[in-house]
C-alpha positions in Angstrom: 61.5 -1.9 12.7 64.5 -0.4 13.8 67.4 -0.1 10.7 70.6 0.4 12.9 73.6 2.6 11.4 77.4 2.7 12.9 77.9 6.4 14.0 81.6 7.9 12.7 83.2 10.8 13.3 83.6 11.2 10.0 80.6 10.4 8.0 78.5 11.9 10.8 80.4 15.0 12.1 77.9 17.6 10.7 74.9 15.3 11.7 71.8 15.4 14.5 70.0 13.0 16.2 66.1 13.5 16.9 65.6 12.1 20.2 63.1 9.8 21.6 59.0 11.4 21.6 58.2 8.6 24.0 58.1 5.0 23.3 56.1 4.5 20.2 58.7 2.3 19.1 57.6 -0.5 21.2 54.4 -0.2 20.8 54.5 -4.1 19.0 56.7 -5.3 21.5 55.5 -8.2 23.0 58.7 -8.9 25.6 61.2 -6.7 26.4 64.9 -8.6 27.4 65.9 -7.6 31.5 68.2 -7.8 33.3 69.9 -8.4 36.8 70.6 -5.2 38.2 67.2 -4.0 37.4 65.0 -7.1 38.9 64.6 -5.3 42.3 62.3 -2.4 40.4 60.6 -5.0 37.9 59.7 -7.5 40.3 57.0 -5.4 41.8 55.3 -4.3 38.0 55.9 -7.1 35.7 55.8 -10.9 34.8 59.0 -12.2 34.1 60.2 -15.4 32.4 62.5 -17.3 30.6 61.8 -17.3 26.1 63.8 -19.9 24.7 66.2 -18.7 21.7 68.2 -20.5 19.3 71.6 -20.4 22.1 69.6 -21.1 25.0 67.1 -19.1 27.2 66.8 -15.4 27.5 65.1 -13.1 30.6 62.0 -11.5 29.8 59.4 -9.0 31.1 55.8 -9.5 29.3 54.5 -6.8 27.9 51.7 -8.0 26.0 49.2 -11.0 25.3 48.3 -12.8 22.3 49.2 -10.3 19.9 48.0 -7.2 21.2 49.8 -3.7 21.1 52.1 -3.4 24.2 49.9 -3.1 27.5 52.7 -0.7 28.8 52.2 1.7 26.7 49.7 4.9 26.3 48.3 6.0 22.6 50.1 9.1 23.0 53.8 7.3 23.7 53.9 7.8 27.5 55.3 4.9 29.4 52.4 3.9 31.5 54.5 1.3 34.1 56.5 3.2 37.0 60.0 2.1 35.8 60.8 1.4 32.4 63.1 -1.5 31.2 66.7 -0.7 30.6 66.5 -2.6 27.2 64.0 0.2 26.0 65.5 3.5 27.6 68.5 3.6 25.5 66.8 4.4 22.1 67.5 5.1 19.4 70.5 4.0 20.5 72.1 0.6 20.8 75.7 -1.2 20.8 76.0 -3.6 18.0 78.0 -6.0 17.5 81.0 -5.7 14.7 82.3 -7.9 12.4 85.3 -8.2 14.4 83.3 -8.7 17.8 83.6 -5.6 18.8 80.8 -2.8 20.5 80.4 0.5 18.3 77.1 2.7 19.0 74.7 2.5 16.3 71.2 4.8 15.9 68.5 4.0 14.1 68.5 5.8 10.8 64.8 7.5 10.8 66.4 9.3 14.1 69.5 10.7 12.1 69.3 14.7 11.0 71.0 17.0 8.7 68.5 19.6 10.1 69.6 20.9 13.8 68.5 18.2 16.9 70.6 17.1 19.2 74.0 17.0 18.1 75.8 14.1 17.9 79.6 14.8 17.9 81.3 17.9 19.5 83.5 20.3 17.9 86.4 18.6 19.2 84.7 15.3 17.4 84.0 13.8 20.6 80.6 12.5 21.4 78.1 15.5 22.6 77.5 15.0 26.2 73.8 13.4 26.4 75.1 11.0 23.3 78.4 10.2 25.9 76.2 9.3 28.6 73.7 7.3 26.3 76.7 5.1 25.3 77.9 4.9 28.9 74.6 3.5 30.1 74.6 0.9 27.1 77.7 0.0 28.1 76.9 -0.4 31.5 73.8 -2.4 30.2 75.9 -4.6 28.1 78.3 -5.7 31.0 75.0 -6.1 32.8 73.7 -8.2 29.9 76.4 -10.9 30.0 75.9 -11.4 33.8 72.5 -12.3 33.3 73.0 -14.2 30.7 75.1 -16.0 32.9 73.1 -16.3 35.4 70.1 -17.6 33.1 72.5 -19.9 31.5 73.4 -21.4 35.1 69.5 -21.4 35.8 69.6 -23.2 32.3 72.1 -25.9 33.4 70.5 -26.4 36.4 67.6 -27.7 35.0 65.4 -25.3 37.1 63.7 -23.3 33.9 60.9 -25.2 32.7 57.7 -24.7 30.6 55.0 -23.3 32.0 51.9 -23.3 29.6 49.4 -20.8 31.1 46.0 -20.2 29.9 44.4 -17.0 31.0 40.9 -17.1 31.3 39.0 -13.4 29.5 35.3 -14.1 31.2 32.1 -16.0 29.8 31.6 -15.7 26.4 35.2 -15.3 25.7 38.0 -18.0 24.5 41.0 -18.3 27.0 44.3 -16.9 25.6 
C-alpha cells in the first residue's frame, strides 16, 4: 500500500523519483474510481458501476472478481486493457488533500531517490518538466473528479442507482461467484 509524502522544494530539492515499471501496484485492485471525461474509451472495455461509500456513491470500473489479482493486469506489469484508467496513470503520483483543504502533490515514498532517477525539482526549484505535466494531468483529473461526483450524486438523488446483485455462473462443478 501506497505511503503518500508532500513533495517540498525544500526537503526534496536534491531528491529523484523512480518512475512507474508498469502497474504492479494495482495488481490487488479490485475497482479502480472513473470518471466522466474518460467514459467514451471505457465503455467499450470495462464494467462500470456505482460502490456505495460512507458520503454516497462513487463510479467504478471492475477490475477483478471475488478476490482475485486484477484481471487487467499481466504478471510482468503490462497493462493488458487498451486504455488504462486515469485514476491509475498518474502514479506514483497523487494530489492529497491538506489540512487546510488544499491540493499539494504527494509520491509515494518507496518511489523517492537520493540516487539519480528522474529528477524531481529543477535548478531553478521548479518542478522538472515530466513531474509538471504529471501534476497538471492530476489536476485536470481532480476538476474532472468533482464533475463526476456530481453527476453520480445527481444520479444518486435521482433515485436511479440501485443494487444489482449478480451472480456469475464459473461452469459445472463450480460454485457461482
Amino acid at each position: 500500500m501506497a505511503q503518500w509524502i508532500a513533495l517540498s522544494r525544500t526537503q526534496h530539492a536534491d531528491h529523484f523519483y523512480l518512475p512507474r515499471q508498469g502497474y504492479r501496484f494495482a495488481v490487488n485492485q479490485a475497482v479502480a474510481p472513473v470518471l466522466l471525461a474518460e467514459l467514451p474509451k471505457l465503455l467499450p472495455h470495462y464494467a462500470l458501476g456505482f460502490i456505495q461509500q460512507e458520503t454516497g456513491y462513487q463510479a467504478v470500473a471492475l477490475l477483478s472478481l471475488d478476490g482475485q489479482n486484477n484481471l487487467y493486469l499481466h504478471s510482468d506489469g503490462r497493462w493488458l486493457g487498451s486504455y488504462v484508467p486515469a485514476s491509475l496513470r498518474g502514479y506514483p503520483f497523487t494530489l492529497a488533500n491538506t489540512e487546510d483543504g488544499q491540493k499539494t502533490l504527494c509520491l509515494d515514498e518507496a518511489h523517492l531517490s537520493e540516487e539519480p532517477g528522474e529528477p524531481l525539482f529543477d535548478e531553478a526549484g521548479n518542478l522538472a518538466t515530466t513531474v509538471q505535466l504529471t501534476f497538471e494531468f492530476l489536476h485536470q483529473s481532480e476538476q474532472n473528479r468533482v464533475l463526476t461526483q456530481q453527476a453520480v450524486d445527481a444520479l444518486e438523488g435521482a433515485e436511479v442507482i440501485e443494487q444489482w446483485p449478480l451472480k456469475l455462473e464459473r461452469g459445472e462443478g463450480h460454485e457461482p461467484i
